[in-house]
Every structure is written in structure tokens, then in C-alpha cells.
N, C-alpha and C positions, 0 to 999 in steps of 0.2 A: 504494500500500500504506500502512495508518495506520504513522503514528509511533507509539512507544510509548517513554513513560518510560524514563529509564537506569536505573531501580533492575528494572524489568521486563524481564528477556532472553530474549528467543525465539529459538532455533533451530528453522527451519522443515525438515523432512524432507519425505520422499513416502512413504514405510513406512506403513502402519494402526498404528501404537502412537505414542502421548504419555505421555512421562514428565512428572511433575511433581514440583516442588521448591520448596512453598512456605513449608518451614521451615529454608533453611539461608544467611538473610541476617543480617548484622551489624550493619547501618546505624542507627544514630539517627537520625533529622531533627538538624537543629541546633535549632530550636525547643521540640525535647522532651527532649534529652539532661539539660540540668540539674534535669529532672522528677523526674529515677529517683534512688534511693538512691546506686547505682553503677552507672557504665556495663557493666562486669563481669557483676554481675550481672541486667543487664539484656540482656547475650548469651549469657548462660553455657548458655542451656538450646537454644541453638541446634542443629541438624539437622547437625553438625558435619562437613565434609567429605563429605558424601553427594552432592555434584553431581561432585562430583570422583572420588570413588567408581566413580559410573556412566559416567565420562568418556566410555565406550567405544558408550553408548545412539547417538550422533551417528553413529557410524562405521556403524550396522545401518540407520541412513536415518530411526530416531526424530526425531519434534519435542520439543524442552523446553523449558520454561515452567519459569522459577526466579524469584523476590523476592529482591532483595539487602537488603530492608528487614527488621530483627529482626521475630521473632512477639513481641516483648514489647509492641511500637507497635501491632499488631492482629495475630489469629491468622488467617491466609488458610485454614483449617480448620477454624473452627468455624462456625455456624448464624450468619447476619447477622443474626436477631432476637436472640441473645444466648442461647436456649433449649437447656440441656445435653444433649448427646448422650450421651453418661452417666449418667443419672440414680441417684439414691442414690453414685456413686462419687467421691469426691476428681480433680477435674480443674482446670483453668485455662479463662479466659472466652474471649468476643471478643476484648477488650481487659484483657490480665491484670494483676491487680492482687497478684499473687502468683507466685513462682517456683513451681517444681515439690518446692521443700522447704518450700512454705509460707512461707517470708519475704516479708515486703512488698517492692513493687517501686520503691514513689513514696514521697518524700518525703511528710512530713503536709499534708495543703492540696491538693497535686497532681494526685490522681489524677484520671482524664480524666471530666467530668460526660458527659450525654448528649447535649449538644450536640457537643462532643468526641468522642465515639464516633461519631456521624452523620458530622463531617466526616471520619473518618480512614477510615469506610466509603469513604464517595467517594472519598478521596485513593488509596488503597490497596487496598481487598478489591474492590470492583465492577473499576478496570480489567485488575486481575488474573485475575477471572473472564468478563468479558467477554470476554480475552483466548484462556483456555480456550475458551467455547464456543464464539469464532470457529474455533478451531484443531477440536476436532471435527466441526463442518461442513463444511468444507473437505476434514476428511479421509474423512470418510460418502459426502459428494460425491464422490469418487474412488474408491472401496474398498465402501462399504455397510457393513464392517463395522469398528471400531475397536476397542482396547483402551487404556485408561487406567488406568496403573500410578501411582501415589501413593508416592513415596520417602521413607522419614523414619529416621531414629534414636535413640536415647535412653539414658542411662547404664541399666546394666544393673541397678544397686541403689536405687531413691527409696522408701523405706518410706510416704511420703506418699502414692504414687499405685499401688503394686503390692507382694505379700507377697514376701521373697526376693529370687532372681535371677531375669530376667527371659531368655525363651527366646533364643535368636539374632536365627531367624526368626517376625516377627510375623505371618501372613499375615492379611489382614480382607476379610472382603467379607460384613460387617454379615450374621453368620448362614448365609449363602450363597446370599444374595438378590441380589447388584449385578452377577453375573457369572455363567455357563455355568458348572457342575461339570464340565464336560470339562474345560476349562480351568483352575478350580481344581482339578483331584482332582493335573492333572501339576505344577502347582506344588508342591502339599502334597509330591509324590514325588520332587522333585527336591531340596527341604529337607531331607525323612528320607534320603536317599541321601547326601548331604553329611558325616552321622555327625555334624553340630550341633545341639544343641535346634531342635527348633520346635513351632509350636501354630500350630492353625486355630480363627480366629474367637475368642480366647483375650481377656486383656485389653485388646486394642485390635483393634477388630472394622472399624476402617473411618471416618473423619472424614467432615467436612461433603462432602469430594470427589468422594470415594468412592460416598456416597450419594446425594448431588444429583446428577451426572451418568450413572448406569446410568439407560438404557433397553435391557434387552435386546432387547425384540420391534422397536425400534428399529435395532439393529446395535452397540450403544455397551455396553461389558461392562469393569468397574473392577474394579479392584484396591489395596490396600495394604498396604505394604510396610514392619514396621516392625525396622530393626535394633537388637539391640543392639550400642553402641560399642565393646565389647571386642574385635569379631572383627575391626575394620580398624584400630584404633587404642588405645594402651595405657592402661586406665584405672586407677584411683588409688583406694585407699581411703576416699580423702578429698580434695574438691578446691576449692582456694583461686585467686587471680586471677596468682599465681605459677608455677601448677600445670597451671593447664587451660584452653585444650583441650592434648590432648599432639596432636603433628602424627601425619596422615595417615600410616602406617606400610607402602609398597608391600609389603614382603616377607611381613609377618605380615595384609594381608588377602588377599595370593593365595589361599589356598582359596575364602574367600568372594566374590571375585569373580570366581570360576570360576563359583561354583553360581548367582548373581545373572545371569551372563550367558549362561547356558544358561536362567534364568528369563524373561528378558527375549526369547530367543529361542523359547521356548514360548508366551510373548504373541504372536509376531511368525508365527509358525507358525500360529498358532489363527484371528488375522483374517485373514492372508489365507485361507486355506483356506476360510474360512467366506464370505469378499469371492467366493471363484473357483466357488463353488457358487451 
């Protein structure tokens, strides 16, 4: 079996679902820590406790695929030619050179040229997704049919990137193109039944993951999942390196990870069903 990197952690399951968790690492290299302004804020916009969140994905026989490396070093979500998946809207790159409030990330001089960007590909986004599509294979091999769930979170207020307050539940599947409306319609219904906001396909419709890896007529049907931070953990009207993140709160996200693990099991219900047919 390959080795793979310590910042790359895989949990191998035999279930049809793969979770993914490629935004909630903290790591700098040591090589690039005294790049950034602040280490701070060169984590701050992390995926924040959302592996831990889904702790319970393992126990239903999922595989998960997490980076302990920040997205500020590369985003394991965006396009590897660097090409916005958002066009016309305020987003963050490959390799970001801004937080999500707009502040720079690199000191003056720093920021990573394209040579730089080439290697951190290699070092980072390829064996990540290599890693992925080994793990769908494997699992199509067994099943025929998989689902790939996309885990992410994000403070619920950035005026930079979205008007207001931002729903609970994100769900994305880029329009309703990456995935089986069966399958999305009981997600969407499991969200509204929760009594939390949500939206489908709303401002955040599905990353590089999301979209790069559906093939339905194939067996392989994605999904993302974007929360906001408020429902598992307490956030802040304002937050500084003193502040944030606030810790993982079990009591105040029980409801939501009631509703996530009934979601996760309407994944897990859909391919096999569709594997057993």
C-alpha cells in the first residue's frame, strides 16, 4: 500500500461515501511561515473543526481524506491552473494572496512567484488528489456507485465574499449538475426539516472537488457541504488572534450534527442502493 505524507491522513473505509476535508489544516511548512504577515492570520480562515465535527463519518464505514496543511500554503479547492470558479465574484486563489477580509497574507517581497506555485502544486494539491482519485477507484471497484461529500465551513459574516448572514447549510452541486437530484432533493429536505437556514446551489455552489470529480453516468455523484461556524461553535462579532477560533462546542452543535448525520447517511443510503441495483 503507498505511503503517504503525515500532513495527508487517510482513513480507508469499505462504505460507497468519501468524505473530504481539504480545508481544515493549520500547518505552515517551516520554510514559509516567516513568508506571511502573521501566522494567525495565515490560519484564521481555516475549515475550523469540521473533521472533528464529522468524527462520527468513520464509524458508518466512510473513507476521509483531510490536509493538515493550511489553505493559505495552497487551496486543495481550487482549479490547478489558477482559473476562478467564480467569476465576476470576490474569492481567494490557488495560492492566496489575501485572507477572506481582503488583507494581505505575505509580507512585501514574499509572495509565492510561479515557480513557487508549480512547486507547492507538487508538494501538496497533486498528492492530495491523486490520493482522492485513488480512493474512488477502489471504491467504484467494489460498489459501482460512490458519493463524495466535500466538508467545509466559514464564519457566517465576511462582507468581502457574501451580502449579510450567510445560511447554515450550504449545499453545492454546481447548479445540480455533479450529483443525482434524488439524492440532492433528500439532502435539501433534510436541511429544511432541521428548522436552520439553508440554500441550494446559493453562494457557494461546489469547488474544484466537487466539480472535477462527478461523473455521474460513471457511478461517482458529489456533493458540498458548506457550514456556517455558528451552528457548532460560538462566533464573535469580531475576531482577533486572542479570540479565534473559539473551541468546538459538543452541546451547542448537537442539533447540527444530528441533521449532518442523517445527511451523511442519505449519501450512504443512495450508493449503495444504486451499487445493489
Amino acid at each position: 500500500m503507498t505511503a503517504h505524507p503525515d500532513w495527508l491522513q487517510i482513513h480507508r473505509g469499505d462504505a460507497p461515501l468519501i468524505v473530504s476535508f481539504p480545508h481544515t489544516g493549520t500547518e505552515l511548512p517551516d520554510a514559509l511561515a516567516a513568508q506571511f504577515i502573521s501566522p494567525w492570520l495565515a490560519r484564521r480562515d481555516a475549515d475550523w473543526w469540521v473533521h472533528d465535527l464529522y468524527a462520527f463519518a468513520q464509524q458508518m464505514g466512510a473513507t476521509t481524506i483531510r490536509s493538515a496543511v493550511s489553505r493559505s500554503v495552497i487551496d486543495l479547492n481550487r482549479d490547478p491552473s489558477g482559473s476562478s470558479l467564480y467569476p465576476g465574484q470576490n474569492t481567494t486563489g490557488l495560492c492566496p494572496l489575501t485572507t477572506f477580509d481582503n488583507q494581505p497574507l505575505y509580507r512585501d517581497g514574499h509572495g509565492p512567484d510561479e515557480a513557487e506555485i508549480a512547486r507547492r502544486r507538487a508538494t501538496w494539491f497533486m498528492p492530495y488528489h491523486d490520493a482522492l482519485a485513488a480512493e474512488i477507484a477502489r471504491l467504484r471497484a467494489q460498489h459501482g456507485t460512490v458519493v463524495v461529500y466535500d466538508a467545509h465551513s466559514i464564519r457566517s459574516h465576511i462582507p468581502h465574499l457574501f451580502d449579510g448572514q450567510l445560511p447554515q447549510f450550504n449545499l453545492g452541486t454546481n447548479g445540480d449538475t455533479t450529483c443525482d437530484n434524488a439524492l440532492t432533493d433528500v439532502v435539501d429536505n433534510l436541511c429544511a426539516m432541521s428548522g436552520m437556514s439553508h440554500v441550494r446551489n446559493g453562494r457557494f455552489k461546489g469547488g474544484y472537488i466537487t466539480r472535477h470529480y462527478s461523473d455521474i453516468p460513471g457511478g461517482v455523484h458529489t456533493l458540498q457541504m458548506e457550514l456556517a461556524c455558528r451552528g457548532y461553535m460560538h462566533e464573535l462579532e469580531a475576531v482577533d488572534e486572542h479570540s479565534w477560533p473559539t473551541p468546538l462546542d459538543p452541546d451547542h452543535a448537537a442539533p447540527l450534527r444530528a441533521t449532518l448525520q442523517q445527511v451523511l447517511d442519505a449519501c450512504l443510503d443512495f450508493a449503495t442502493s444504486r451499487s445493489a441495483a
